[in-house]
VOMAR-9326 format. One line per field, with one value per residue (C-alpha): x, y, z; residue number from 1. Coordinates in Angstrom, 1 decimal, m for minus. Last residue first. Example, Ala and Ser with C-alpha at 12.3 -4.5 7.8 and 13.67 -1.06 7.14 Angstrom:
// VOMAR-9326
x: c(13.7|12.3)
y: c(m1.1|m4.5)
z: c(7.1|7.8)
i: c(2|1)
END
This chain:
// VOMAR-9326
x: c(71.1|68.2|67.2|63.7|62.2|59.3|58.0|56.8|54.2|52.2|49.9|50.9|48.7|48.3|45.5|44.5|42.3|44.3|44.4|45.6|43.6|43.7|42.1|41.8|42.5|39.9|41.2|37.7|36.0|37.9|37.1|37.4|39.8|39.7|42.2|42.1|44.5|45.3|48.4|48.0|50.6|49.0|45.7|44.7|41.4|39.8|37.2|35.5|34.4|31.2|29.2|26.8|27.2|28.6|31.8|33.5|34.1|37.1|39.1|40.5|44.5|45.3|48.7|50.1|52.9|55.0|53.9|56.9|59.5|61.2|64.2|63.6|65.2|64.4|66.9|67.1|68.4|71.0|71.0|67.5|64.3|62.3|63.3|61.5|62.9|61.6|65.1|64.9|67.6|67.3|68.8|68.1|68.8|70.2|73.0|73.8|72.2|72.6|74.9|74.8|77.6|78.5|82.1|82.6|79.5|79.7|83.3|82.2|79.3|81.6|84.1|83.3|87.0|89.4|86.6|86.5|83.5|81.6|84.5|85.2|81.6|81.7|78.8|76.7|77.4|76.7|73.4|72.7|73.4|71.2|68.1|67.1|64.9|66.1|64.3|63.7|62.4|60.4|62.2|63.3|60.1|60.0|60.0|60.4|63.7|64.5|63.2|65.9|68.4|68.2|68.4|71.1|73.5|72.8|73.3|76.8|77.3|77.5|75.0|76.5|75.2|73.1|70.2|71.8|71.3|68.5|65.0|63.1|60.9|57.5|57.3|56.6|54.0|56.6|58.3|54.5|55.9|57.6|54.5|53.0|56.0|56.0|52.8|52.9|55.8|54.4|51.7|53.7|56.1|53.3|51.7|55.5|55.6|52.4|52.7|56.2|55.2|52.4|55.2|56.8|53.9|54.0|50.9|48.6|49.9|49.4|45.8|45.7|46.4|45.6|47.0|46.0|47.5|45.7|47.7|45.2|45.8|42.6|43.8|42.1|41.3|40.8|43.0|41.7|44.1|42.6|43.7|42.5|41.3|42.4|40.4|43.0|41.6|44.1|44.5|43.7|45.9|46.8|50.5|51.5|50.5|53.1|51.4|52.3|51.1|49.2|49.6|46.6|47.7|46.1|43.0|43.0|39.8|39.3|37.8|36.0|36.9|37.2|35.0|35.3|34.5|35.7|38.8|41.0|44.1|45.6|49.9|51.9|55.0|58.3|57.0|55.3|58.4|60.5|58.2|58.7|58.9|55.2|54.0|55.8|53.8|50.7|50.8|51.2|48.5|46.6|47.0|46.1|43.3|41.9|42.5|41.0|37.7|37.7|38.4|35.0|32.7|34.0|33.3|34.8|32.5|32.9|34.1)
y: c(113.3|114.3|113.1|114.2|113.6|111.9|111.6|115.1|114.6|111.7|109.6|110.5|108.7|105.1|103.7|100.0|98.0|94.4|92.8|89.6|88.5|85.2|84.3|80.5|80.4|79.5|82.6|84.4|82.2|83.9|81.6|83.6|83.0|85.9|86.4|88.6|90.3|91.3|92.1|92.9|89.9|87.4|87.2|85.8|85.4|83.4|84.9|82.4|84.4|82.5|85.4|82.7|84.7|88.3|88.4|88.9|92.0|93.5|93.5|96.3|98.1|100.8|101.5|104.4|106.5|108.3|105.4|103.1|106.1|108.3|108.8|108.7|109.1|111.8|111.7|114.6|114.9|117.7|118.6|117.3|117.5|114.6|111.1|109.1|105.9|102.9|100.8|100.3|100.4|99.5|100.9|100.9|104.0|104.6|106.2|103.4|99.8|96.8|98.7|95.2|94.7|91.1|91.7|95.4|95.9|93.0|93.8|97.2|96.2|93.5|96.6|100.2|101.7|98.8|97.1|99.2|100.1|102.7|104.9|105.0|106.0|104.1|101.9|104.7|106.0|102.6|103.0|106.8|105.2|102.0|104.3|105.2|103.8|105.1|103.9|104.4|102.1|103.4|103.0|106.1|107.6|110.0|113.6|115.7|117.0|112.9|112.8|115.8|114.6|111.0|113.1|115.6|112.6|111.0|113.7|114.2|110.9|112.0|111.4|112.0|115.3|115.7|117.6|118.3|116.7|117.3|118.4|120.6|118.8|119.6|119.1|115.4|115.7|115.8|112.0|110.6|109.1|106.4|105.2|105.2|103.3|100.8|100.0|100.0|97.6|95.5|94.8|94.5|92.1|90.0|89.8|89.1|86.1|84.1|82.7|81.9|80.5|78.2|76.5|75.3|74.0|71.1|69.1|72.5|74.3|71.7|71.8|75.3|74.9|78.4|80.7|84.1|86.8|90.1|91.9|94.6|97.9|99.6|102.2|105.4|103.9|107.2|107.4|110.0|110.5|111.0|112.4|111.3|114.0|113.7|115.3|115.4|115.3|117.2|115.0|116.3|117.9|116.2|116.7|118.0|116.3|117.6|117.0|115.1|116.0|114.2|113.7|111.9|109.0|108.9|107.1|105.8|106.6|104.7|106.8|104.7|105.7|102.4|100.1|97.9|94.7|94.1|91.6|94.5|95.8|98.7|98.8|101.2|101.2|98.8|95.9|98.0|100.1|97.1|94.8|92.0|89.4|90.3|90.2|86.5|85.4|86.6|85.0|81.6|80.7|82.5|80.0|77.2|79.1|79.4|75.6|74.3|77.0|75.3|72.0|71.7|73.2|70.6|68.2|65.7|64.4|64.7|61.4)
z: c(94.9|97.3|100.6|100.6|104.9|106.2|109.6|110.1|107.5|109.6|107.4|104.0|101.3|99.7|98.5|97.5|95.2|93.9|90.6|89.2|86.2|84.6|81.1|80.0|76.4|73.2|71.6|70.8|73.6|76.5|79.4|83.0|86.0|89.0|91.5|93.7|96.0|99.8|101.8|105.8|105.9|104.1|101.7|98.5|97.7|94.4|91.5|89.3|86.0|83.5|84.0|86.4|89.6|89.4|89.8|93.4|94.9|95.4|98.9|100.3|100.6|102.1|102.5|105.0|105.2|108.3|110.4|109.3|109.7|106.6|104.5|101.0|97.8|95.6|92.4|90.9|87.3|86.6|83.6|83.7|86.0|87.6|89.4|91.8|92.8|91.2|90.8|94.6|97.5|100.8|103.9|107.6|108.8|112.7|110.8|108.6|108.5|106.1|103.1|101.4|98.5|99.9|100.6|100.9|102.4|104.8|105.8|106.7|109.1|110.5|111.7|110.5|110.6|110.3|108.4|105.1|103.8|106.3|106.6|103.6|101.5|99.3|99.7|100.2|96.4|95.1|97.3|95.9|92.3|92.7|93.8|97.4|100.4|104.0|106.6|110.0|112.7|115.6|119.4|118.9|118.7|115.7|117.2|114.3|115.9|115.4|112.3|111.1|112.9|110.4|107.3|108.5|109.3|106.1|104.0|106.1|105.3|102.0|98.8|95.3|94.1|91.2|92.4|96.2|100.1|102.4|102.0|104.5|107.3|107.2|103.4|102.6|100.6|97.6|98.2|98.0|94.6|96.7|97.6|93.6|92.4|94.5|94.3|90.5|90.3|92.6|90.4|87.3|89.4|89.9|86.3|85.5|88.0|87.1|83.3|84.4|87.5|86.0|83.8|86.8|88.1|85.3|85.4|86.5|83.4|81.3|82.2|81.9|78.0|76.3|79.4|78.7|81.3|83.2|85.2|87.2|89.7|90.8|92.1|94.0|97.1|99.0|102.3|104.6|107.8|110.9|114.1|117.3|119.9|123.5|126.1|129.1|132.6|135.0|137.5|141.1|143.8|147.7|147.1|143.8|140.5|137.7|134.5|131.4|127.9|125.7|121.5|120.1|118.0|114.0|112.8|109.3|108.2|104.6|101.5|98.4|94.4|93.4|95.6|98.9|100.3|103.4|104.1|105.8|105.5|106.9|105.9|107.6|105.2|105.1|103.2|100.6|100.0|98.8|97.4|94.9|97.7|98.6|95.5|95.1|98.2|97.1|93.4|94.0|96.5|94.1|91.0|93.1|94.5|90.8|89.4|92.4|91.7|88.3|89.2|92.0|89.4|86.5|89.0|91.2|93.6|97.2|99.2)
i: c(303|302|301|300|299|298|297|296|295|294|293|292|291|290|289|288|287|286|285|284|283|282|281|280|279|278|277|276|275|274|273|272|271|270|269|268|267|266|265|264|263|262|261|260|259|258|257|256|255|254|253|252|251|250|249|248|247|246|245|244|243|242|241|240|239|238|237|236|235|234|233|232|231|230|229|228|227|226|225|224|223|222|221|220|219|218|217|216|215|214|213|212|211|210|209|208|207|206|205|204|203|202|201|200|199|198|197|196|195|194|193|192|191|190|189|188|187|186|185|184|183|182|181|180|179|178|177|176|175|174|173|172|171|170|169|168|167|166|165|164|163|162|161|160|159|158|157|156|155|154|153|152|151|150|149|148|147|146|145|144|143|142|141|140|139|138|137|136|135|134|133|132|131|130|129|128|127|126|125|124|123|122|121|120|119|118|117|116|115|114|113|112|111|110|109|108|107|106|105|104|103|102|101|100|99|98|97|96|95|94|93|92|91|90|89|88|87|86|85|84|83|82|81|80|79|78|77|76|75|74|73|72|71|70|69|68|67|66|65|64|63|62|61|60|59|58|57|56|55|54|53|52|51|50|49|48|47|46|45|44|43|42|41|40|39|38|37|36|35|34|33|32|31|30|29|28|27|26|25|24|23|22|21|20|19|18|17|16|15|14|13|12|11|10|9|8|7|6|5|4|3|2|1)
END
């Protein structure tokens, strides 16, 4: 049986605290659970650049009778992603050991660092709305969406050449999806059937258009009198998020660092003592990039 020491209840104490906090950032996102994510557990730094390779395009060729292939020399794109954020939460707890007694307790500590984290990654992918330029914006500043929007949103990807087996997305704020939701032919059943019902009933929009819809509070806004809103309308491989592991502390600083990883997601958690206010210090942080893999896949709905 290993001995229990202070070593052994200190790193305890730290994977405890990060088997919490991956799960809830992952039930915080919106936008980070619909993207390309590339994760892997190397060690990275601020400021690094990841190769994400891109599909080659190829053409098919009629072979007649007795003829050769035509060789194809397909080059792979790449998309640079720089890790350029180096998001943290840092909390104080000054009685971890009631903390660990009452797990409750530990949540409440844990959640907003979480949500702050989220927060900023949703914020920064759904600021990408201005790269994506190949295919011209739908909808008008101040307008309540239409179907019509919709319509034009979702031809758009498809003249861009989105496979149609790919899933398409449509994130926009809580005014464009109250709008959605009344739209009235998509909620009332006689016209839209168990999709209606559901978005009268339970307030859930679910899929429209070949879009599947979510709504976030972060959407991008600029201007006044009117305010745009830039929702979004895009494919899974139209953006991508990078996201690396930190390094741990250097040994003997006093800091015990802990991974958490699930679901291409990746964070660390470090624990340090704060002699000033006598309080266990936490810090949730995370390195990641995001950038426009594919610009054709993306589309401004604006409202």
């Amino acid at each position: 049986m290993p001995t229990i020491t202070s070593a052994n209840v200190s790193s305890a104490i730290v994977k405890l605290v990060a088997v919490d906090a991956l799960p809830a950032l992952v039930t915080n996102l919106v936008m980070g659970n619909l993207v390309n994510r590339d994760y892997e557990p190397t060690l990275a730094h601020s400021g690094d650049t990841v190769n994400v390779p891109i599909p080659a395009v190829l053409v098919a060729n009629n072979i007649a009778e007795g003829g050769t292939v035509q060789t194809q020399n397909p080059n792979l794109g790449n998309a640079q992603i720089v890790l350029n954020t180096h998001a943290e939460a840092t909390f104080q707890i000054p009685d971890v050991t009631k903390v660990l007694a009452v797990p409750d307790l530990l949540k409440l500590y844990m959640q907003p660092a979480v949500v702050a984290l989220a927060e900023r990654i949703e914020s920064d992918l759904l600021g990408l709305y201005s790269q994506f330029t190949a295919n011209a914006a739908v909808g008008l500043p101040g307008m309540a969406i239409t179907e019509a929007v919709v319509d034009q949103a979702e031809t758009a990807l498809f003249q861009a050449m989105v496979p149609a087996s790919a899933g398409k997305y449509l994130v926009v704020d809580p005014v464009t999806y109250s709008a959605l939701r009344q739209i009235p032919r998509f909620s009332e059943y006689y016209t839209a059937g168990e999709a209606g019902l559901r978005a009268l009933v339970d307030g859930a929009v679910g899929k429209l258009k070949d879009f599947f819809i979510f709504r976030s509070q972060l959407v991008s806004k600029t201007g006044s009198a009117p305010v745009t809103t830039h929702n979004l309308a895009f494919a899974r491989d139209g953006i991508g998020l990078v996201i690396r592991r930190l390094p741990q502390p250097l040994p003997g600083t006093g800091a015990i660092a802990e991974y958490a990883e699930m679901g291409n997601f990746g964070l660390r958690v470090v624990m340090s003592y704060q002699p000033n206010t006598l309080a266990q210090q936490f810090t949730v942080d995370v390195l990641y990039g995001c950038a426009v893999l594919r610009n054709g896949f993306g589309v401004q709905v604006d409202s």
